[in-house]
Backbone as a ProteinNet text record, in pm:
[ID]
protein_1_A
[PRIMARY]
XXXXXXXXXXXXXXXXXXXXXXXXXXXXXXXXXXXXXXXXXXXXXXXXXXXXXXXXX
[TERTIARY]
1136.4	1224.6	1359.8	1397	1468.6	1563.9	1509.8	1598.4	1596.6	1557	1588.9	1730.1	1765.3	1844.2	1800.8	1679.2	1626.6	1580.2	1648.7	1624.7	1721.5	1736	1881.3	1883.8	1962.7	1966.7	1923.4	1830.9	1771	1665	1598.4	1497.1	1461.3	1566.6	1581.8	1556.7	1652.1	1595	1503.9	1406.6	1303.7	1205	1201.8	1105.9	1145.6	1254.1	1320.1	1228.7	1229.4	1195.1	1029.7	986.9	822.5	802	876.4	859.7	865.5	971.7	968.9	848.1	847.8	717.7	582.1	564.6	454.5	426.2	559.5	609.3	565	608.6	596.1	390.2	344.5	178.8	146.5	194.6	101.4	141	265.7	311.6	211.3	157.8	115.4	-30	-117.5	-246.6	-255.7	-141.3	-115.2	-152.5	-34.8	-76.5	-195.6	-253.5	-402.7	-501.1	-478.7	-593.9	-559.9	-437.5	-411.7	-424.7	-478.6	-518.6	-642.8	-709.6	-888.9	-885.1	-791.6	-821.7	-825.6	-725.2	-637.5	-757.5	-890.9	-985.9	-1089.2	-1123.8	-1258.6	-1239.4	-1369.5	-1370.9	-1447.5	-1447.5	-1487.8	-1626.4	-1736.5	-1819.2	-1769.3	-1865.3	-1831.2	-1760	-1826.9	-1803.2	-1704.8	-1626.5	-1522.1	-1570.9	-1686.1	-1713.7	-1697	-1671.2	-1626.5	-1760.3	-1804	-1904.1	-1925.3	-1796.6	-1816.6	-1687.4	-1642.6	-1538.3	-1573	-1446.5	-1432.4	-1375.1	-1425.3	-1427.1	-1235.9	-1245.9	-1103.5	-1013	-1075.7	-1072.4	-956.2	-994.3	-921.3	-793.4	-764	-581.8	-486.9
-1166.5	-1123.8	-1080.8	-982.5	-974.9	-1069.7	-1168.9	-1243	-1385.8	-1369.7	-1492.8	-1410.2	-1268.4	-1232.1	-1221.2	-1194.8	-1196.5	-1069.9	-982.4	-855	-762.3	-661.4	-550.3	-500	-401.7	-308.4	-240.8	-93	-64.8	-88.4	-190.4	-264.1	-289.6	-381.4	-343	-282.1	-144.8	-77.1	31.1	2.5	92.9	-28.1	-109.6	-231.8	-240	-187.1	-181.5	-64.6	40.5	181.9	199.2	76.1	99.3	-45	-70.4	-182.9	-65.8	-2.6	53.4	138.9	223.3	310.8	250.5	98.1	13.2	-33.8	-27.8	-73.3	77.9	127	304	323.8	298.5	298.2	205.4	95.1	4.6	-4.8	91.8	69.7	193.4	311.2	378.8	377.7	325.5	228	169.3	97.9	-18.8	76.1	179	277.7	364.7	367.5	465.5	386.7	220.2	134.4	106.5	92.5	81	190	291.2	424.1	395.2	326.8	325.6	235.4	167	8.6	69.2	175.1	172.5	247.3	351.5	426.5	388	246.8	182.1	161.1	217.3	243.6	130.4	145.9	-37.5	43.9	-29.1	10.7	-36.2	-25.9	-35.4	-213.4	-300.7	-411.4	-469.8	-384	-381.6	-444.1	-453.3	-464.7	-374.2	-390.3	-264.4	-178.3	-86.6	-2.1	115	99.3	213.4	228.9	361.3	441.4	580	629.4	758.4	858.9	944.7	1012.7	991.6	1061.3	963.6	1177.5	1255.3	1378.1	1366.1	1327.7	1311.6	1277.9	1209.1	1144.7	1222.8
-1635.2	-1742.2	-1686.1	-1557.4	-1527.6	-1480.4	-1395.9	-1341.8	-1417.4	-1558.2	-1648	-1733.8	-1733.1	-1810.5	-1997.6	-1994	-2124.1	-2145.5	-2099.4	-2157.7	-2149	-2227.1	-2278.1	-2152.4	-2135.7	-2014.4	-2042.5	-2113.6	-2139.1	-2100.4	-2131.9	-2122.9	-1949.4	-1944.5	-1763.9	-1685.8	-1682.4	-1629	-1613.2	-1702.8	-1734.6	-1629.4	-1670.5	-1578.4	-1441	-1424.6	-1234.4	-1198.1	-1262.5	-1253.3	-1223.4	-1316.9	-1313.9	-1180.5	-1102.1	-1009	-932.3	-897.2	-783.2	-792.4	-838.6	-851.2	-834	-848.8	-813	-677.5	-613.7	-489.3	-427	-428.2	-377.3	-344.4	-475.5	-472.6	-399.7	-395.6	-332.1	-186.7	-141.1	-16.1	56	-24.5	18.5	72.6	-56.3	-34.6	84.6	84.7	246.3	365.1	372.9	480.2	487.7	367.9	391.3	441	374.3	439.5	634.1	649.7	789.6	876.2	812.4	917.6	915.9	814.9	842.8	919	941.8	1041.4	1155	1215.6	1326.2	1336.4	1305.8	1326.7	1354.5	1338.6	1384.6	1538.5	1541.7	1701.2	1767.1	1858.4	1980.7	2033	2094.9	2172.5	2292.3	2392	2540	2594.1	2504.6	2494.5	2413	2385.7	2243.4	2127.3	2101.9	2000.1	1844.5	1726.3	1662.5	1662.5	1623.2	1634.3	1487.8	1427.7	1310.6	1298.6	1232.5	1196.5	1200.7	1268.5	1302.1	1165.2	1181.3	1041.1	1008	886.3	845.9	879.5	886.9	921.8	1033.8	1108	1261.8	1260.9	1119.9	1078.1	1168.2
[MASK]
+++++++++++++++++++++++++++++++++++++++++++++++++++++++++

């Protein structure tokens, strides 16, 4: 809608407003899931072995 130009300004930027704020959540999600990644721990063989409590952040 935005970048066909089919909507008021108003309209606009209320839909810019609820992008960013979508962008913001889902950027954050991103980083909570990449701390559980970065927490799985290797056994002796580097194999993965589990996850370390998420406590330890």
């Amino acid at each position: 809608k935005l970048e066909h130009g089919e909507t008021a300004l108003d309209d606009s930027i209320a839909l810019y407003e609820r992008g960013a704020e979508l962008k913001k959540r889902c950027e954050a999600k991103l980083k909570e899931a990449e701390e559980k990644v970065a927490k799985i721990t290797l056994d002796r063989d580097g194999q993965p072995s589990g996850t370390a409590p998420i406590d330890e952040l």
